[in-house]
C-alpha positions as MATLAB code, in Angstrom:
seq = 'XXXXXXXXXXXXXXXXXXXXXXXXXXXXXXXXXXXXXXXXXXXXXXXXXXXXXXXXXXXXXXXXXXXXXXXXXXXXXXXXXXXXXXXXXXXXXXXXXXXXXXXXXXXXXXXXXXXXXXXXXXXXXXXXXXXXXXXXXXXXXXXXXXXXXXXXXXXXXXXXXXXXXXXXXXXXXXXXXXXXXXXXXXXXXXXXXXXXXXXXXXXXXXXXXXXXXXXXXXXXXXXXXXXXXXXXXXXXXXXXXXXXXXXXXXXXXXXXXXXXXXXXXXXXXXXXXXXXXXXXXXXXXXXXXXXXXXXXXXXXXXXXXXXXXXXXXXXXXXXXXXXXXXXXXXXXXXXXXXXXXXXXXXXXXXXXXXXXXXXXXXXXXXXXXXXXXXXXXXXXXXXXXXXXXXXXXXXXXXXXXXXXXXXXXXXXXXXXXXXXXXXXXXXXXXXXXXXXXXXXXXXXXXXXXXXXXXXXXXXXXXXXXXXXXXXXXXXXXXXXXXXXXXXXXXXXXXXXXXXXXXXXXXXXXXXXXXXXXXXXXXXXXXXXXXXXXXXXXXXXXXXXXXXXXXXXXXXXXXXXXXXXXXXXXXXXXXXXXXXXXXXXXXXXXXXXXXXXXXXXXXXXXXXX';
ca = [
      44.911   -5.384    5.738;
      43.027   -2.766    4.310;
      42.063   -2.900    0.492;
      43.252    0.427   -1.471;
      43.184   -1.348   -4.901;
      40.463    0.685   -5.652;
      42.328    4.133   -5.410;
      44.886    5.628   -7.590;
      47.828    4.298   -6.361;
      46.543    0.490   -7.229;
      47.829   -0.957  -10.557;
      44.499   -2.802  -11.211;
      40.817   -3.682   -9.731;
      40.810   -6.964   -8.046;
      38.191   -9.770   -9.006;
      35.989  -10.890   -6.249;
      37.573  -14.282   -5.615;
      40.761  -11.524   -4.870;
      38.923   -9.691   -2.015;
      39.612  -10.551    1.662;
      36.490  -12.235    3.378;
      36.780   -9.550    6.132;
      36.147   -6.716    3.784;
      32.638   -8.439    2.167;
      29.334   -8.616    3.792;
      27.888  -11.733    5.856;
      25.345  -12.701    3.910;
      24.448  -16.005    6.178;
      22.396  -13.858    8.052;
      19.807  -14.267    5.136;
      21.302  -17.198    3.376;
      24.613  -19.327    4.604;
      24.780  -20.523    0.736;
      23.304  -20.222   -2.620;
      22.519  -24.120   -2.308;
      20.124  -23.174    1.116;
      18.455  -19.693   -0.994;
      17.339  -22.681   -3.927;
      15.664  -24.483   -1.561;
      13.811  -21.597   -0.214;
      12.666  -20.105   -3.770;
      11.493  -23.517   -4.817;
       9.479  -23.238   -1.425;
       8.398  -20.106   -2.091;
       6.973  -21.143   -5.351;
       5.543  -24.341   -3.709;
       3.855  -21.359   -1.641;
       2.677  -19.240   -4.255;
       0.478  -21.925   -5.576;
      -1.783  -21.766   -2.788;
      -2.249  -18.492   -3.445;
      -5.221  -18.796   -5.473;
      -6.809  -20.923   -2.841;
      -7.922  -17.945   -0.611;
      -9.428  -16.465   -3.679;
     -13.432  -15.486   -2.869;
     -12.713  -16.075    0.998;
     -11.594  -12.398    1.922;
     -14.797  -10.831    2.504;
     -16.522  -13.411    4.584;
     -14.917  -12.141    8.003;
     -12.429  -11.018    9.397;
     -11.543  -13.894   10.119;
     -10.887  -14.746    6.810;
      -9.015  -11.920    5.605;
      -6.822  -12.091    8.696;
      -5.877  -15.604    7.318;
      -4.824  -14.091    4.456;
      -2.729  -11.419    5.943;
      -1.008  -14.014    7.835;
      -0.386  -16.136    4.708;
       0.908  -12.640    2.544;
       2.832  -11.690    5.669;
       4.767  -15.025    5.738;
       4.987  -14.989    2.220;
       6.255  -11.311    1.905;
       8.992  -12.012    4.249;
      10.115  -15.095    2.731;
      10.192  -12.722   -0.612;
      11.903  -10.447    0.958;
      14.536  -12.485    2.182;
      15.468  -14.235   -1.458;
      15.318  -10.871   -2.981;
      17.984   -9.374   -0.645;
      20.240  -12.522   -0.984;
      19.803  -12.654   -4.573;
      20.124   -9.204   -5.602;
      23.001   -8.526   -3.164;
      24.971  -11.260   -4.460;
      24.491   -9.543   -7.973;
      26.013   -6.753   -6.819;
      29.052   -8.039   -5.605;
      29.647   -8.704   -9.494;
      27.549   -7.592  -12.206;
      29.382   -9.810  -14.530;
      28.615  -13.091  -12.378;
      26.795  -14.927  -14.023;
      25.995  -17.318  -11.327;
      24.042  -14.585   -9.671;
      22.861  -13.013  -12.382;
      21.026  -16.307  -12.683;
      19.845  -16.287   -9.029;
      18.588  -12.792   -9.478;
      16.166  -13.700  -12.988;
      14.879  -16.553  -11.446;
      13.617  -15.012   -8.420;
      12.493  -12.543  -10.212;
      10.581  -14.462  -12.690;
       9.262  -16.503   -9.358;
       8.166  -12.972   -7.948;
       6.476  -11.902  -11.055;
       4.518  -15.265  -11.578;
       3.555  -15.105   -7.764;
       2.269  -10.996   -8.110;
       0.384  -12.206  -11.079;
      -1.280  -14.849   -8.928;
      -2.049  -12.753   -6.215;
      -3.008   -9.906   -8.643;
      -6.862  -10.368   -7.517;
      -6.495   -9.653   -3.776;
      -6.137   -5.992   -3.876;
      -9.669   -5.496   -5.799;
     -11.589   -8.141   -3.495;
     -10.229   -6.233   -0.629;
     -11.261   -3.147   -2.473;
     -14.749   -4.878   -3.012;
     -15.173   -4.935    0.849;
     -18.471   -2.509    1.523;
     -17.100   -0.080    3.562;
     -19.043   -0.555    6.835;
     -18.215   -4.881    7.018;
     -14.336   -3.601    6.292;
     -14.823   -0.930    9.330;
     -16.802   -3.595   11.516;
     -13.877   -6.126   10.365;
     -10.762   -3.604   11.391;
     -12.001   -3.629   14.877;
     -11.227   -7.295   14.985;
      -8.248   -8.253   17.118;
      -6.967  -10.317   14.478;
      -6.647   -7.891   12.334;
      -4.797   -5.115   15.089;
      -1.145   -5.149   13.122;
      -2.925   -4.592    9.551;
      -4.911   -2.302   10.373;
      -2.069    0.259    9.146;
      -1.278   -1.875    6.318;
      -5.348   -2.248    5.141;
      -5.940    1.487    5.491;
      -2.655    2.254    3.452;
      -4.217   -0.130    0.488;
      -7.857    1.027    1.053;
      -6.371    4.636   -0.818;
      -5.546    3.183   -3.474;
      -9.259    1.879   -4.132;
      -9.884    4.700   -7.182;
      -6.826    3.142   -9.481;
      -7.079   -0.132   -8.398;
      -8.330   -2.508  -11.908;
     -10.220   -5.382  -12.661;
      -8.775   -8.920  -11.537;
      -7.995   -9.581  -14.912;
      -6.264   -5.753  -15.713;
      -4.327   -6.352  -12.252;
      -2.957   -9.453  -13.458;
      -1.991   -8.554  -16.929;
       0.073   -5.472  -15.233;
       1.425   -7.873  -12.976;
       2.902  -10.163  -15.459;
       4.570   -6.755  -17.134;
       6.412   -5.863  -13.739;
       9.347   -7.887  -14.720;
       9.272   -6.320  -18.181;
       9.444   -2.576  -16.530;
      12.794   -3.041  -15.220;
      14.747   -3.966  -18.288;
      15.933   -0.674  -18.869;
      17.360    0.081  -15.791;
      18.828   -3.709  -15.639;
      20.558   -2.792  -19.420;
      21.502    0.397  -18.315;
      23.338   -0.620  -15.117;
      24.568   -3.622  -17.097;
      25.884   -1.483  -19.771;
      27.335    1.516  -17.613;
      28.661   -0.853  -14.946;
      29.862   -3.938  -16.966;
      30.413   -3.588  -20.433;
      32.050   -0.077  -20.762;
      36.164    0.143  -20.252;
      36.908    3.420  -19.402;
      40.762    2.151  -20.117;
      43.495    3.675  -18.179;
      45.188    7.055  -17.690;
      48.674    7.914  -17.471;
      49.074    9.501  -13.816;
      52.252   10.849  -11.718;
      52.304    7.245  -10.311;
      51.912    5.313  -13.553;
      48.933    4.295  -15.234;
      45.700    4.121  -13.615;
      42.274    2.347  -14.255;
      39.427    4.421  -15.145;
      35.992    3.439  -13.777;
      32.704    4.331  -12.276;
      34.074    4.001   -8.773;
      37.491    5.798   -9.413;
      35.860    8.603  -11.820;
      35.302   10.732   -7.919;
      38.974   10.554   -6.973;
      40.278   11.629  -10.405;
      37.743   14.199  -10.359;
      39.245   15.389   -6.947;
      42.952   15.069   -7.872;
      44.700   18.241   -7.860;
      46.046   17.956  -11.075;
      44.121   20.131  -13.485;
      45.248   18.113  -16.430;
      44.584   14.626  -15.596;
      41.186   15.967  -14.566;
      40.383   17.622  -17.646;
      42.013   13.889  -19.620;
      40.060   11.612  -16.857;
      36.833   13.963  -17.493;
      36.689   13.655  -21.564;
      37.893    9.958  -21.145;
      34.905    9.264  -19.208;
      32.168   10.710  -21.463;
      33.725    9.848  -24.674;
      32.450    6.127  -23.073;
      28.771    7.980  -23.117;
      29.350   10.121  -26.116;
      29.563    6.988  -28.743;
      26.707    5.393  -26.661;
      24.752    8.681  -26.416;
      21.733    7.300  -28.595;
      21.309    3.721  -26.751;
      21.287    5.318  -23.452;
      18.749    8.102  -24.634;
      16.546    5.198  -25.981;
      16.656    3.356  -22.828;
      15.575    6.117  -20.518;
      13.077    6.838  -23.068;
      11.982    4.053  -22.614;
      12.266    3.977  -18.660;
       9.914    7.576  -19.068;
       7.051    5.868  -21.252;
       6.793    3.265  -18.698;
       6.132    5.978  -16.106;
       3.360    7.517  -18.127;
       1.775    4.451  -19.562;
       1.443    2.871  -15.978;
      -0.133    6.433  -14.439;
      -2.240    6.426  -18.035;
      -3.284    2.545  -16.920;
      -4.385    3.034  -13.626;
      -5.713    6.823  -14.291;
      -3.136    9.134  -12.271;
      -3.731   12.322  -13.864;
       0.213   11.779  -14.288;
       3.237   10.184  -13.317;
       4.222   12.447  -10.607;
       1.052   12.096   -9.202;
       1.439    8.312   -9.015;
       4.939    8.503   -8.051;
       3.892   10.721   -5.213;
       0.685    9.046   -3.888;
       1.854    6.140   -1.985;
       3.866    9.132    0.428;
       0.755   10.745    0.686;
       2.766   13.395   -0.521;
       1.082   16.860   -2.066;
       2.529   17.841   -5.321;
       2.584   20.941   -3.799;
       6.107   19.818   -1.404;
       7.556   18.872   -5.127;
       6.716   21.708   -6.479;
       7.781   24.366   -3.208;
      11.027   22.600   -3.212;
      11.828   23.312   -7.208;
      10.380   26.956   -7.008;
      12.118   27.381   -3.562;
      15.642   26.201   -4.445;
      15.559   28.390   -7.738;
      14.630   31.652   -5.838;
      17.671   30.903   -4.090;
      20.586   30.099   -6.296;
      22.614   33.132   -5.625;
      24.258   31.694   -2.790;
      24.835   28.782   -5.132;
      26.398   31.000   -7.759;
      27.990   33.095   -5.437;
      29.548   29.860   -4.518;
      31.239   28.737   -8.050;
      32.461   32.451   -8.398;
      34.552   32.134   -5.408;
      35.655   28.695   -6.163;
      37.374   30.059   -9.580;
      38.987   32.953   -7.944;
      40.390   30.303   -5.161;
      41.282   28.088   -7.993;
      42.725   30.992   -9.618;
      41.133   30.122  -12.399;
      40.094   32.561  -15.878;
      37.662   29.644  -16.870;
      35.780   27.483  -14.100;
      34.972   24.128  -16.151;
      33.057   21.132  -15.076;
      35.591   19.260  -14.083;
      36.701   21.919  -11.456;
      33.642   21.073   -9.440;
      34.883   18.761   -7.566;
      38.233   19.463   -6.431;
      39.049   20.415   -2.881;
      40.095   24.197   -2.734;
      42.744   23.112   -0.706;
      45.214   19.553   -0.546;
      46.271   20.210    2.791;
      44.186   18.399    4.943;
      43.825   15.128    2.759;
      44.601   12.083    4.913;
      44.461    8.537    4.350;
      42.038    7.296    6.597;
      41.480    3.138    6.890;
      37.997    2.065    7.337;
      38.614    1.678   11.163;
      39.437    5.351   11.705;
      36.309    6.244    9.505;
      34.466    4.059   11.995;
      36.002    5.321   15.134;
      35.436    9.013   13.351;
      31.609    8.356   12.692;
      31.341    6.724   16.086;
      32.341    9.663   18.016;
      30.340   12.204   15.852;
      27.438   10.595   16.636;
      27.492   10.315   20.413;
      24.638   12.614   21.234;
      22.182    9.839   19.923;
      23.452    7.388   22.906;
      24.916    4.193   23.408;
      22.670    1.780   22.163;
      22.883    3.498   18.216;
      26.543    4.351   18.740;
      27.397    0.734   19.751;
      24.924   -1.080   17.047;
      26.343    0.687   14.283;
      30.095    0.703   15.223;
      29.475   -3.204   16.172;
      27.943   -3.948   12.401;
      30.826   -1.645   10.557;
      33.093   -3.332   12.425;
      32.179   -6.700   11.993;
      30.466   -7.738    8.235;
      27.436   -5.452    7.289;
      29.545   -3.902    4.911;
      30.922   -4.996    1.508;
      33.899   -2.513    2.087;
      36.060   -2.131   -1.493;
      35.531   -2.059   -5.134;
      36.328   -5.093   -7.139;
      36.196   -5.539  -10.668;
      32.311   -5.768  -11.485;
      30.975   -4.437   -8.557;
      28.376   -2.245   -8.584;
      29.292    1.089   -8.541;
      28.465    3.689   -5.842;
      27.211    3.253   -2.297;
      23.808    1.735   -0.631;
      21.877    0.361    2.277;
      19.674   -2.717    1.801;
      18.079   -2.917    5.097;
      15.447   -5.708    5.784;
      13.079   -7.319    8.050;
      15.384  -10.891    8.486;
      19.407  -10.371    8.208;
      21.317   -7.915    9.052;
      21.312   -3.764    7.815;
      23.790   -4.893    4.739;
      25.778   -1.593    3.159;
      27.619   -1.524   -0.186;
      30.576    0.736   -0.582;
      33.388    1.491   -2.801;
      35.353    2.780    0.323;
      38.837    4.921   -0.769;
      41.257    5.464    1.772;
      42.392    8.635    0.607;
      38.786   10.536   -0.185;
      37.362   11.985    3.188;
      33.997   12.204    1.306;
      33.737    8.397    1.365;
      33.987    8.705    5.016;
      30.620   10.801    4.790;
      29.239    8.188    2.651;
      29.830    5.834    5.380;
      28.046    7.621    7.817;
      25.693    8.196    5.625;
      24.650    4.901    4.688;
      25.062    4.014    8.309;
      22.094    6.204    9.074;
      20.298    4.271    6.614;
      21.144    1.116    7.897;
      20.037    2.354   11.366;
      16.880    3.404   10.391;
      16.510   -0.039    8.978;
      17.520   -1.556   12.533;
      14.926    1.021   14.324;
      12.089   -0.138   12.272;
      12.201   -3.588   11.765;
      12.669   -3.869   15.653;
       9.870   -1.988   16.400;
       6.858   -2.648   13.934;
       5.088   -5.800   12.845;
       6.832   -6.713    8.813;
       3.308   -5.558    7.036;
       4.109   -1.873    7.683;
       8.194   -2.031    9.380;
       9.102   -0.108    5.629;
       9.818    3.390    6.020;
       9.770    5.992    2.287;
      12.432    7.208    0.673;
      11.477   10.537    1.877;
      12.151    9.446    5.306;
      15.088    7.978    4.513;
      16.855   10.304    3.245;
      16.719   12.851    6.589;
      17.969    9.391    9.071;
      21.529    9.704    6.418;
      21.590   12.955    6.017;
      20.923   13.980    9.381;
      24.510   11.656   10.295;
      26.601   13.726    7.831;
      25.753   16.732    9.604;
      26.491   15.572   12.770;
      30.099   14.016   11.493;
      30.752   17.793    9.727;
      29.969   19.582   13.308;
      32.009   17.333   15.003;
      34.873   17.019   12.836;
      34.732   20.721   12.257;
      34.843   21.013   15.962;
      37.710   19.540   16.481;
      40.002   20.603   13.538;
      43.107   21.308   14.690;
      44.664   23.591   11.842;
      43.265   26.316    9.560;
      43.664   24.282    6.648;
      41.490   21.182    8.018;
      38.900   23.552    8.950;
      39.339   24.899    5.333;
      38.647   21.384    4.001;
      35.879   20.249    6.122;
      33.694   23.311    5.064;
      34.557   23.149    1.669;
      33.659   19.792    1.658;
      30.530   20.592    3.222;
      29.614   23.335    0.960;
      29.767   20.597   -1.711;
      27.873   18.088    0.136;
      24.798   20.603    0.833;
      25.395   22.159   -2.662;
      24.776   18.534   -4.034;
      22.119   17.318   -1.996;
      19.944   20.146   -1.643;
      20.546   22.117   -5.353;
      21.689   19.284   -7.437;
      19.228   16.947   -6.495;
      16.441   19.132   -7.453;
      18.229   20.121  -10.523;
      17.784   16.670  -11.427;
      13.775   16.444   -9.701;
      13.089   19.443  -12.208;
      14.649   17.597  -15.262;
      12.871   14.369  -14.131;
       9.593   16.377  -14.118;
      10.660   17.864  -17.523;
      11.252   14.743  -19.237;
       8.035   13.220  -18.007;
       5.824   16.384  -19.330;
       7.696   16.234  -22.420;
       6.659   12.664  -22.884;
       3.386   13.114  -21.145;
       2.781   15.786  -24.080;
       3.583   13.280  -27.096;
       7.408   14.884  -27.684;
       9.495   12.254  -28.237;
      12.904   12.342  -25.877;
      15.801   11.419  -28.502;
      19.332   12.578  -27.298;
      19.345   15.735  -28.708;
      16.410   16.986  -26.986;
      17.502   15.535  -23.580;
      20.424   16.423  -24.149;
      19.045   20.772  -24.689;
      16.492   20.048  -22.116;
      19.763   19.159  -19.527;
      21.984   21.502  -20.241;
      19.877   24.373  -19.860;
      19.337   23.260  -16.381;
      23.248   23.284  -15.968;
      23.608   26.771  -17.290;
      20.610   27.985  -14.638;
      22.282   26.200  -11.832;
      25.395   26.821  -12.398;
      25.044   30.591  -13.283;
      27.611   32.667  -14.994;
      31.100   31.281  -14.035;
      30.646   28.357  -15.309;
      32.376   27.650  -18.889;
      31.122   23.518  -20.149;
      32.602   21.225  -22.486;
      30.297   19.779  -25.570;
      30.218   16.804  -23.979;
      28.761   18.070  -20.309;
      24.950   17.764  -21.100;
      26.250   14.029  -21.859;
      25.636   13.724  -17.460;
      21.809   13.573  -18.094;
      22.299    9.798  -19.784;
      24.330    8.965  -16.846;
      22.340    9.588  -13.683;
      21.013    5.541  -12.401;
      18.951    7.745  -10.268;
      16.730    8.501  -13.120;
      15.495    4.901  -13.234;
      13.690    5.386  -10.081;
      11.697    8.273  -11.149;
      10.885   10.938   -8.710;
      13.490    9.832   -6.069;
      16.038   12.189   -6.193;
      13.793   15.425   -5.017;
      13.499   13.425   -1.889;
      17.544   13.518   -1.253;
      16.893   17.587   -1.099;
      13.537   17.376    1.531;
      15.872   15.326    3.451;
      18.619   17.544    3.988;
      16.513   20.192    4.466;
      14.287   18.771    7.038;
      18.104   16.759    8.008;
      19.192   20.271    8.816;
      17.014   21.529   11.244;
      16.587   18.171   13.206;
      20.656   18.117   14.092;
      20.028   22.114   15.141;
      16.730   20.861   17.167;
      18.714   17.321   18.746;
      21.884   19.420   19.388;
      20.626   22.017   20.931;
      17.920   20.182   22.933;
      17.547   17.568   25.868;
      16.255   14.297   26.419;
      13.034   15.048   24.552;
      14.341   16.395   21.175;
      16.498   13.376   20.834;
      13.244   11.107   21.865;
      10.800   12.747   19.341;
      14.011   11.878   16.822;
      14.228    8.052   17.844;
      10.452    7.927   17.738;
      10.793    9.173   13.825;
      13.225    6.388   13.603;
      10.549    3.457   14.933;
       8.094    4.647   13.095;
       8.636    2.590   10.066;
       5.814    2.651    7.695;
       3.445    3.264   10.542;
       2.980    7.232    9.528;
       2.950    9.122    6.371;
       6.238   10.759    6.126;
       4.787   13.921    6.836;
       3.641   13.226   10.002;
       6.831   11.504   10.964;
       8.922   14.397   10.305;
       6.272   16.503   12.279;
       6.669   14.006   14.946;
      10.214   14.688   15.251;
       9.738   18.018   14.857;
       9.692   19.648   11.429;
       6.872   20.536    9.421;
       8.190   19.493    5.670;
       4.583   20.600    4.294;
       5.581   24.325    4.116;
       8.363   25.803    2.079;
      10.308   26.608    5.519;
      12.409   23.942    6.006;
      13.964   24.329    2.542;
      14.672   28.029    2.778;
      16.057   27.540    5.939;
      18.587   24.910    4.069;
      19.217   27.768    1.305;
      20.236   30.035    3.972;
      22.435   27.281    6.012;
      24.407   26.839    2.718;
      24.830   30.618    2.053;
      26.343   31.031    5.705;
      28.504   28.035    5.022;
      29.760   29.727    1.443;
      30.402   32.814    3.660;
      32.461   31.021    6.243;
      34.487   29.293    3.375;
      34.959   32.583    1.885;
      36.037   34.471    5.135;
      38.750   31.048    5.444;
      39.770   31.513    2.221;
      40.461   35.500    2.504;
      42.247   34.367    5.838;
      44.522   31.433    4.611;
];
């Protein structure tokens, strides 16, 4: 049966050992135990001591380094394959000890084993540049030669052996504040309960969305100040940790002598600053359709104050449906038929079956992802609802992820199969849209129409302009610390909020506590990730136009995107499938798609 423990009609969340097998993710496909992954990891540190023994050799011929290569690509995947296991299993429950365990120790093992290998990137680097060109044309070497050009780049910030290693041995160190942060936010805050029309109802990360959609203005307003009091009386430890996240940003560009951390954050894309920058200056030269937006959500609301926790609320109840995880898979599946058989059957056949870890259980972590990978299968965490249509999105979403994943990995050797963020984010994307046309398509009643745009005014509206609200405070804080200001709460906190009162514009009325969402964001952790949701709806946008309205060849140049892996700078991906994400274009062309969807959810609204 399906699990709805997770929405508000459930008395409690359930603990792990409570959730159905059918509704959790196969991990065997990686691991069939957590007996088989200890074996491996004291293999792969068995391996890592041999590390040192190619040390000096990589410069004698190609040959040589093509030993090497073979030894790091073995090695990598074996990594790979204990760090999915270990840190999926951590997910399942933050709380678990058990795997939290797993998780350190690999870890620790991956740190130790970086440290070893620290060396090889600057005795590559050492190379003279006409033996490396003489050694590329080496057979041996034909499926690096991607990979070795990729690291060649990075030749100006590459250190000393010694340098390399001590930054190595700090890698593990870099991630404790995101690990106490997700720890803290997922694990040890209690949200408590909330008295509801159906009795009392936990409060929590994952159920914080479908109070925040509930029609009732008053338990969203109770669920809303519930939720950030949590924040408010830890509002100075969570400031100090993404302080801290933020120094380790700038110290690490300082280190290797970015002229920032944007511009580190940035290079390995190949990515101008000058996309990051188009995209902010872009998006705020066109907020009026985004204001124009929140104005006609109060009036619909009938509303004399539009607060923050009106946001989120469908304008109307109508057309909300339960919908099991089948449907949502039958739904998707259908959407998506103009990309064929072979993606519509792969993807129904792995939702079906176990890539997903379907429901929310009582230390899960929160949210939705894909954690795609070279060995096992295209695994995706949800906190599925049955009653919130947008988790049906999220679905597809993270199915286009997982895709992408499948594309790749079948198609390029493991030293360059990894695709970027910024491509990633246009293969999820790009599914939403297609599941919006299609379901908009076929709405059968005024008020499901109603619904469907709305909800996809809020989808756009969050991907495109809330996203790079958050890219411009991420760039904000970073100056700020870049500059020697130190980022306590209060001034993250100012810095925040006057991004919410530009974005939002003038209908907007927020609570004390609102700026509070700045210390809340996990996003933040990864720094400079988020601007890439907004490229990729943008350049999303005009690739469904371009596959929907084409043939055989439009959909071709967008499966060739999809194999490309890491074999292209995203750039020239995109411009392989046919959008040109180097000029502004693509993002004012997204500005204008959401104004014409605000004006067809206006013209509903005048008609219902």
């Amino acid at each position: 049966m399906p699990n709805d423990t997770a929405d508000l009609r459930s008395n409690r969340i359930p603990t792990r050992s409570e959730v159905p097998i059918e509704d959790t993710w196969d991990l065997s496909a990686l691991y069939p135990d957590d007996e088989a992954w200890g074996r491996d990891l004291a293999h792969y540190e068995t391996l890592a001591e041999k590390i040192s023994g190619f040390r000096g050799t990589l410069g004698k011929s190609a040959e040589s380094l093509a030993d090497y290569l073979d030894f790091v690509s073995s090695f990598g995947l074996l990594e790979e394959r204990l760090g999915s296991y270990s840190s999926l299993r951590q997910t399942e429950d933050e709380g678990d000890d058990a795997a939290r365990t797993m998780n350190g120790r690999f870890a620790m093992a991956a740190a130790a084993a970086h440290a070893a290998a620290s060396w090889d990137a600057p005795e590559i680097q050492a190379i003279p540049g006409a033996v490396m060109s003489a050694f590329l044309e080496h057979p041996r070497l034909a499926e690096y030669r991607i990979y070795l050009s990729k690291l060649l780049r990075y030749k100006p910030y590459i250190l000393s052996d010694k340098e390399e290693r001590i930054i190595a041995l700090h890698a593990e160190g870099e991630e404790l504040a995101s690990e106490a942060f997700s720890v803290l936010t997922n694990v040890d805050f209690d949200f408590g309960e909330l008295d509801t029309p159906d009795g009392k109802r936990p409060l929590s990360q994952s159920t914080w969305s479908v109070f925040m959609e509930h029609p009732d203005r008053s338990l969203r307003r109770r669920a809303y100040q519930q939720f950030y009091r949590r924040f408010e009386n830890h509002k100075t430890t969570l400031a100090a940790l993404y302080s801290g996240a933020v120094k380790n940003d700038v110290i690490h560009a300082r280190v290797r002598g970015y002229p920032s951390a944007l511009a580190e954050a940035l290079f390995p894309d190949n990515v101008p600053q000058t996309v990051y920058d188009n995209l902010v200056s872009t998006v705020n030269a066109n907020l009026a359709p985004l204001h124009r937006y929140y104005s006609l959500r109060k009036r619909a609301l009938k509303l004399e104050e539009l607060r923050h926790y009106d946001v989120y609320v469908p304008l109307t109840a109508k057309a909300v449906k339960q919908t099991t995880w089948n449907e949502a898979v039958d739904l998707i599946a259908a959407a998506l038929a103009p990309l064929g058989d072979e993606y519509v059957n792969t993807l129904r056949s792995g939702l079906r079956s176990r890539w997903a870890d379907r429901y929310e259980n009582k230390g899960k972590r929160s949210g939705a992802f894909s954690a795609g990978g070279y060995t096992g299968e295209p695994y995706i965490l949800m906190n599925y609802k049955e009653d919130s249509i947008r988790d049906v999105f999220t679905m597809a979403h993270e199915g286009g992820h997982s895709m992408h994943s499948w594309y790749s990995a079948k198609s390029n050797p493991f030293m360059h199969y990894g695709y970027t963020i910024f491509e990633a984010e246009v293969a999820s994307t790009f599914n939403e849209e297609l599941l919006f046309r299609h379901l908009r398509t076929h709405a059968d009643t005024k008020e499901l129409k109603l619904y469907l745009v709305n909800k996809r005014a809020d989808d756009i509206l969050s991907t495109l302009y809330r996203q790079t609200m958050f890219a411009e405070f991420e760039k904000r804080t970073h100056e700020l610390e870049e500059s020697g200001a130190p980022l306590t709460a209060e001034l993250l906190r100012t810095e925040y909020r006057a991004l919410l009162c530009k974005y939002f514009g003038p209908a907007m009325v927020f609570e004390d506590e609102s700026d509070l969402e700045g210390l809340r964001i996990p996003h933040f952790y990864r720094a400079f990730y988020v601007y890439k949701y907004a490229t990729g709806i943008s350049a999303a946008l005009a690739l469904a136009d371009r596959v929907l309205a084409g043939g055989a060849r439009e959909r071709d140049d967008y499966f060739a995107f999809l194999k490309s892996g890491g074999s292209r700078f995203p750039i020239e991906s995109l411009k392989v499938a046919g959008v040109d994400m180097s000029t502004p274009a693509p993002v004012e062309d997204a500005c204008r798609a959401f104004g014409r969807i605000v004006e067809e959810l206006e013209g509903l609204l005048n008609n219902s």
